[in-house]
C-alpha positions, 0 to 999 in steps of 0.5 A: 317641712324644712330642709335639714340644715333649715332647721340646724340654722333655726337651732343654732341660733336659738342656742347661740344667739350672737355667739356664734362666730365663737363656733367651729361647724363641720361637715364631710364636704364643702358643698353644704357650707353655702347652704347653710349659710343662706340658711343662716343669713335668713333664719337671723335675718340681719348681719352676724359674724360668721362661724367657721366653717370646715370640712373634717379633713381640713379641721383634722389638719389644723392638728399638724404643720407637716405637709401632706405626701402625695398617693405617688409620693407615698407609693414611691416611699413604699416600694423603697421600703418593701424592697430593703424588707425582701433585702434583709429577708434574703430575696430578691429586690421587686421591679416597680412593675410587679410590686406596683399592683400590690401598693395601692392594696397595702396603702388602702389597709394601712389607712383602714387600719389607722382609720378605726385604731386596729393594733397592726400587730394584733390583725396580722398576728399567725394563728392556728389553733383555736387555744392561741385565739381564746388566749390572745383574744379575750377581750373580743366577744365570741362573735369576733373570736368565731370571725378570726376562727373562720379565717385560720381554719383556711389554712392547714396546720400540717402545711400551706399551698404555695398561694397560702404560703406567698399570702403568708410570707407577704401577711408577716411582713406588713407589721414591719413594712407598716411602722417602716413606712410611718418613721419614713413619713417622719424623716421626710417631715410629710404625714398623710390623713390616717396618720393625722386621724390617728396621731390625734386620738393617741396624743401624738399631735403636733398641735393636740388642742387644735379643737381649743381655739373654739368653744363648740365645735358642731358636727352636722350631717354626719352618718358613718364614722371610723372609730377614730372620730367616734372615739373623738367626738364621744370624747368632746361631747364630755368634755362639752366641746361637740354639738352633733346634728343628726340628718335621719328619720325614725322610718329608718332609725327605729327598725333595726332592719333597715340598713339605711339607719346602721350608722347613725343608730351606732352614732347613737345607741352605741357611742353616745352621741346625742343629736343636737334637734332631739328625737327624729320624727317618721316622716318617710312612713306617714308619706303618700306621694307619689314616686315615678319610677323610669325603665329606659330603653338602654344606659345611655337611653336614660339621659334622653329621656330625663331630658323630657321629663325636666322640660315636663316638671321643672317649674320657677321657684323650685330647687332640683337636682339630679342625682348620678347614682351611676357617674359615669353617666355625667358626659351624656347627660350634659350632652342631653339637657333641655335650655337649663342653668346646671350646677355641676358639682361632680368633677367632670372626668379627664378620661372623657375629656379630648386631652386624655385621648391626645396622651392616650393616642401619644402613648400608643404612639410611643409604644410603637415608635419607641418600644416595638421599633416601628417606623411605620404609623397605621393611618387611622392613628394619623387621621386620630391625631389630624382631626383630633380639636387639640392638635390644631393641624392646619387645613393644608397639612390635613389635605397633604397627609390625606392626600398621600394616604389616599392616592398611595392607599397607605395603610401605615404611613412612613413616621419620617411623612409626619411632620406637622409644622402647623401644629402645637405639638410638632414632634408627636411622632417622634420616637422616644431616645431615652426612656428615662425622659419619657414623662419629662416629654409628656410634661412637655406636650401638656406644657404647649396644650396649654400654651395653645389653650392660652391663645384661645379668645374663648380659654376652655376652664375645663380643659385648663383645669384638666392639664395642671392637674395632669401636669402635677401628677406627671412632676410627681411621678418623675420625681418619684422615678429619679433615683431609680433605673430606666423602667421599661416604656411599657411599664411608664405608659401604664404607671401614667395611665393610671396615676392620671386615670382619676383625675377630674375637674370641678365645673363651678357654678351657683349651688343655690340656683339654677339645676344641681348635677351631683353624685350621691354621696356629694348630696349628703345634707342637702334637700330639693324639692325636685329630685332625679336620680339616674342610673338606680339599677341593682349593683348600681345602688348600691355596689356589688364590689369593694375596694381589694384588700389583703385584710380577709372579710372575716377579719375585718369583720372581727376588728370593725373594719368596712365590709361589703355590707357597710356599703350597702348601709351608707348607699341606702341612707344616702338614697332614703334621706332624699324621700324625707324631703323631696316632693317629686321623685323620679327614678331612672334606671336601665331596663335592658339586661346585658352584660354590665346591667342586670336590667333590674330598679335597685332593691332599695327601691323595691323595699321602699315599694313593699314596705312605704306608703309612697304610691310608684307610678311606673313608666316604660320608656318607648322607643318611639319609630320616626319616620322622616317627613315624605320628602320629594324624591331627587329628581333632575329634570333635563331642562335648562343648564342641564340638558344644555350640558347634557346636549353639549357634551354628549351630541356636539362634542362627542363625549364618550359614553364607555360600558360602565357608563351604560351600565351605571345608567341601568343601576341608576340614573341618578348616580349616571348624571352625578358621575358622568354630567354633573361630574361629582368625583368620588371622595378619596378614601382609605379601607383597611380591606383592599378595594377589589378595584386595586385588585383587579387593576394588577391582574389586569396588568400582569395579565397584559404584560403576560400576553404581550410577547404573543401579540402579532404573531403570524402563527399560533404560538404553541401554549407550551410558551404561555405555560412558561411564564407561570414563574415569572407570575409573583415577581410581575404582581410585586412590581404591580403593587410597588407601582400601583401604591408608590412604594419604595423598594422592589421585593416583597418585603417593601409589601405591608401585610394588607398588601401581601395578602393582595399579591397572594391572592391576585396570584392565586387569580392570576394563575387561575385565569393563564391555567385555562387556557393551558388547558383547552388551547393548543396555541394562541395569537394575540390580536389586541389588548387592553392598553393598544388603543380604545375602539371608538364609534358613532351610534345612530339615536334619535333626540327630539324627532332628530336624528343624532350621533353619540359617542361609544368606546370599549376598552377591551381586556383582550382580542385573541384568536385561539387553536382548540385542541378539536383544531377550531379556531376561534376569535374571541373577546374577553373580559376579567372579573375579580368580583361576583360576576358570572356567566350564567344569566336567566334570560335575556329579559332580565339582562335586557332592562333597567336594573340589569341582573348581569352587567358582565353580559351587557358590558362584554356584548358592548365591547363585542358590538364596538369591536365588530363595529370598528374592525369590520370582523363578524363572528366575535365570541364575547368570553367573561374570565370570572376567576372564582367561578370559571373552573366549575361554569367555564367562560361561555355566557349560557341562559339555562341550557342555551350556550351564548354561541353561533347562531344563539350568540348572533340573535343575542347581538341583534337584541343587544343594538335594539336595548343599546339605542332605547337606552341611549335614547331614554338618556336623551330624552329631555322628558325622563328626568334622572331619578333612582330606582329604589329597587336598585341594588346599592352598597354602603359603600356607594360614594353617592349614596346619601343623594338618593337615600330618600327614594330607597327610604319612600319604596321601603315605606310602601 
């Protein structure tokens, strides 16, 4: 079978033969131009002068000299209007903020209203009582009259509610706003489309024989028609001026249930207009192919899986194209195509472009700076801007702001920190001065995105395209601000958002070659061979919402205007013309019910499923579960350079091994010679949590500046002194975190809000750890802490049948030697924790191994051993101060109904230096490579681990 407009060139030259340069030919769009040209080329086969060519605005414009408004231009003129209109009828002027949302709504019913000839006067016309309807409409059938009854009996006779009477006030001003806003187009020597359509049927044209300067003007694929070019084209047909070539088929032309043929069969049998290729024969109802119909695991999840299909089904020689009932799919799409050459000709979105996120990013920006007062930026805007491909920030200045960020663990960033001198928009960050300028400066930032573009040896066409258009809009909305006063900077970010919210870009490439990507209305008048359709879900295709309006449904109804329903019939033509022609059809749509899916194939599918002969084959997309090949787990042999450098740093040259290495070691070998041989530093990073790390350096410090002045003395000092220096707690952790983060100031007030909330809860802590020892002591001496010095010993282990010395040290929280209220004394070591530690511990069989259950009793043993070691004393008592828990468990490590004390705690310590020298052992032991234990306990936010993924990936397999 031939595509459509194959058969319009077949015809068109048996009609006029070598005449047809003399015709004009009109389509809805451009894009089926080029194809019936190629149609042509073959059909005549030999050089003919060519027709002329255009879309029906362009041939409708050739009517008029006067230039085109703008929507912005038209919107501007509209809010002038509307506010002399509220003048007169004595109230207040409207902000450009409350009558903006409104605008467009009344522009859309000016233009569906001149579109289909309504008289404005008539529509808006107040009616209550079904006497006045039978009067001032007689010439409308009962069925109109029975719509205009539904929308008037709404409304109480006797009285109004106030959202009636507002609708009211608004509905009685239209007619007036209406011809206002007309004579104002002609004072500024501008019109716009509906005007031009209408101005042609009533003979108001400036130029009302346009259509003369040919002898036939052909319409080709048409479908639904306003009733101004219905009245026009009927018109012409008996004049003998039109030729209309109809693209339908009887399936859905002859049943007058099926919404796919409304229009044409009003085109028809109600108009008049003869189709040009005679009666439409029922090719959908006699085919029996078959139809695969695809339910995709997720929106997106459809793009991926036609990216198989079309490496399965697309063959030389074969034209296609895929069909986006769902646009919004056109970016993942792009993303997911198989080595094809695509045509794309739905524009491609500035709303999914780098540039809109830049001046999204700005505004937000701006907001801040400018209309909160800000002068602090969160850093994650600052990363946002740093990294974004349009800013061009140099690699230096993006590791100096990360840097400040990082070791300051800044939150927000000081504006007057933010100056990139390497980058195409150098002042960014700078707050606005007069708000009046503020499209004026983002004009300006486009104005060096495309400068920067323009340096480029690649230039980026896309991107390019993009920012005019952006720079066109933003001219016309500061020429339409001007003569009004400063607008609030909210309000001008939100006008710019949606002004340039829908502007796309075409992405040219050969129509007749190569993979077609389009919407479906853009598909009107042309055939493939091969179709696929995305996104043919149920409120998808077709719509479930229409454009707002202030003109009621009923109404439209009564006078023609679009309904709802008229969608729908254009959606299903649009859908059913591609089964007249198409040999393999694949349907794609979202199987997965949510929020913004309702999971479902569109109904015109099912229609087409219960009512064709066409056989769907129906396919289920699986979520295919893909198992990384088995990988070798990471494994570091201690053999050459590495045992050298392990022997070297750690035998000869006494290398500490501290608590927290030794701990490290237990959880995972791995991550002990990444961190402590291989020496890989953790990257620096910024959360917006605090890192309890941070916390737990402030209470430590505070912890020791608090027990400082006890430190030496000779007597036990009366705790009623330690009790005292609960008030000076809150100013000692301000100072911590003033310190610990570089910030200026001294009080609280130079604390951002995640920092405050550090300070309250490491006061909290604090407070916590000094009451209990208000509550058990009478009175305490300090012997050490933490920043006196580290306590340092050579440990006795044998390495390959020799015997060795390694390095250990602790730093110890705190020695103390304190008076219990019974009048014991007790010396004791103790350790701080912020985290989950505890003191409770099963057994010493699960402390004592790899994979420790408790660190917090391995380390503080260590800490004990060291000490005793070192210091000579015996007897020391290792206390864990976990601030969470030590009000309800104490501070004594207990297993059970054992307490870790006396001669418990002395055969503890003698277990301990037995697991101390087996593991430090197994660390030099040139036969136990470091590997991981998948069994181990790992966070996501463990720095390393991306380097022993592949081990916990192997144990979760088995």
């Amino acid at each position: 079978m031939n595509p459509f407009l194959k058969d319009v060139a077949i015809d068109l030259k048996n009609r006029f033969g070598e005449d047809l340069h003399e015709t004009a030919i009109i389509f809805n769009n451009k894009r089926p131009i080029t194809y019936l040209k190629q149609h042509l080329a073959e059909v005549y086969g030999q050089a003919i002068w060519s027709p002329h060519f255009f879309t029906i605005q362009e041939f409708f414009r050739l009517s008029t000299h006067l230039a085109e408004a703008t929507p912005i231009a038209q919107f501007f003129i509209l809010y002038h209007l509307h506010n002399e209109l509220l003048s007169k009828e004595g109230h207040e002027a409207e902000t450009l903020e409350e009558f903006y949302p409104i605008a467009e709504t009344i522009l859309g019913d000016f233009s569906q209203i001149d579109y289909d000839l309504v008289d404005i006067d008539e529509i808006f016309m107040e009616l209550f009582d079904n006497t006045q309807i039978d009067l001032q409409f007689q010439h409308f059938t009962s069925e109109q009259q029975d719509f205009i009854r539904q929308f008037w009996q709404s409304f109480s006779i006797a009285g109004h509610s106030a959202v009636q009477e507002r609708f009211l006030k608004l509905w009685r001003r239209l007619p007036l706003l209406y011809r206002a806003f007309k004579e104002q187009l002609q004072v500024k020597r501008m019109t716009n489309m509906p005007t031009i359509y209408r101005d042609i049927v009533d003979g108001k044209a400036k130029n009302q024989e346009f259509h003369k300067n040919y002898k036939t003007i052909i319409f080709v694929g048409f479908n639904a028609l306003s009733k101004t070019e219905a009245t026009l084209f009927k018109k012409w047909q008996e004049e003998g001026l039109a030729l209309f070539y109809f693209d339908a088929d009887a399936y859905y032309l002859d049943d007058q249930q099926q919404e796919a043929g409304l229009f044409i069969r009003r085109n028809i049998y109600q108009t008049g207009l003869i189709n040009a290729l005679g009666d439409s024969s029922n090719v959908i109802g006699n085919r029996q192919s078959e139809v695969h119909l695809y339910s995709a695991t997720g929106n997106v999840s459809q793009t991926k899986l036609l990216h198989d299909i079309l490496e399965n089904n697309e063959k030389e020689g074969k034209s296609s194209a895929i069909l986006l009932a769902d646009e919004s799919l056109l970016v993942s799409l792009l993303q997911s195509l198989p080595d094809v050459k695509p045509n794309i000709t739905t524009g491609f979105p500035l709303t999914q472009s780098p540039i809109y996120g830049i001046i999204e990013l700005w505004m937000e920006v701006q907001h801040l700076i400018t209309h909160q007062k800000k002068t602090k930026i969160p850093y994650t805007l600052i990363e946002t801007f740093i990294n974004h491909p349009l800013t061009n920030v140099s690699k230096q200045e993006k590791q100096s702001i990360q840097k400040l960020i990082s070791d300051k663990q800044l939150f927000e960033v000081e504006v007057k920190e933010l100056v990139f001198k390497s980058s195409s928009l150098v002042h960014f960050f700078h707050p606005i001065i007069r708000i009046e300028e503020t499209i004026a400066i983002l004009i300006h930032i486009v104005d060096n995105l495309l400068a920067n573009l323009a340096q480029e040896d690649r230039i980026k066409q896309i991107d390019s395209n993009l920012l005019i258009e952006v720079r066109k809009t933003l001219n016309q909305l500061n020429l339409g601000l001007e003569s009004l006063q400063p607008l609030s900077l909210p309000f001008q970010l939100g006008l710019i958002s949606k002004a340039i919210a829908n502007i796309n870009s075409a992405i040219e490439g050969n129509p007749l070659e190569g993979l077609q990507i389009m919407g479906l209305l853009e598909s009107r008048c042309l055939n493939f061979d091969h179709v696929y359709v995305l996104g043919a879900n149920e409120g998808i295709l077709p719509k479930t919402s229409s454009s707002p309006t202030f003109i009621p449904n009923s109404l439209r109804q009564a006078y023609g205007l679009p309904i709802l329903e008229n969608q729908d019939a254009l959606s299903a033509y649009l859908f059913y013309r591609h089964f007249q022609y198409s040999e393999g059809i694949h349907l794609l749509y979202n199987g997965i019910v949510s929020e913004s899916s309702s999971g479902e194939e569109s109904r015109f599918i099912k229609q087409l499923e219960f009512e064709s002969n066409f056989k769907f084959l129906k396919h289920n997309q699986q979520q295919n579960i893909t198992f990384l090949p088995d990988l070798e787990e990471l494994t570091v042999e201690k053999r050459g350079a590495i045992w050298d450098k392990l022997y070297v740093d750690f035998i000869e040259k006494k290398k500490k091994i501290s608590a927290t290495a030794l701990t490290t070691y237990l959880q995972s070998p791995l991550q002990f010679f990444l961190k402590y041989v291989a020496e890989i530093k953790e990257p620096p990073s910024i959360t917006q949590e605090f890192e309890m790390n941070n916390l737990g350096t402030v209470i430590h410090n505070v912890m020791e500046k608090v027990y400082l002045p006890f430190k030496g003395a000779d007597q036990f000092v009366s705790i009623q002194e330690l009790e005292k220096s609960l008030t000076t707690i809150d100013a000692l952790i301000v100072s911590e975190i003033i310190e610990l983060y570089q910030l200026e100031g001294t009080g609280l007030n130079s604390l951002n809000s995640l920092q405050r909330i550090m300070h309250k809860i490491a006061s909290e802590y604090v407070r916590l750890l000094i009451q209990h020892d208000v509550d058990h002591f009478i009175g305490i001496k300090i012997i050490e802490l933490e920043n006196d010095e580290d306590y340092v010993m050579n440990f006795p282990i044998e390495v390959q049948g020799k015997e060795e010395q390694v390095c250990i040290y602790g730093i110890i929280d705190r020695v103390d030697e304190v008076l219990l209220k019974d009048k014991t004394v007790k010396i004791r070591i103790v350790d701080y924790k912020t985290g989950a530690d505890e003191v409770n511990f099963k057994g010493l069989d699960k402390v004592f191994i790899k994979n420790t259950e408790n660190k917090a009793l391995v380390q503080t043993l260590f800490y004990t051993y060291v000490y005793e070691q070192v210091t000579g004393r015996i007897g020391i008592e290792p206390n864990l101060y976990v601030a969470r828990k030590m009000r309800e468990e104490g501070t004594l490590f207990y297993a059970k109904s054992e307490i870790l004390e006396s001669i418990y705690l002395d055969e503890v310590k003698k277990e301990f230096v037995i697991f101390l020298k087996t593991i430090l052992e197994e660390i030099f032991n040139p036969e136990i490579p470091f590997k991981h234990d998948p069994k181990a306990n790992v966070y996501d936010s463990d720095p390393y681990i991306l380097f022993y993924k592949n081990a916990i990936n192997e144990e979760d397999d088995e």
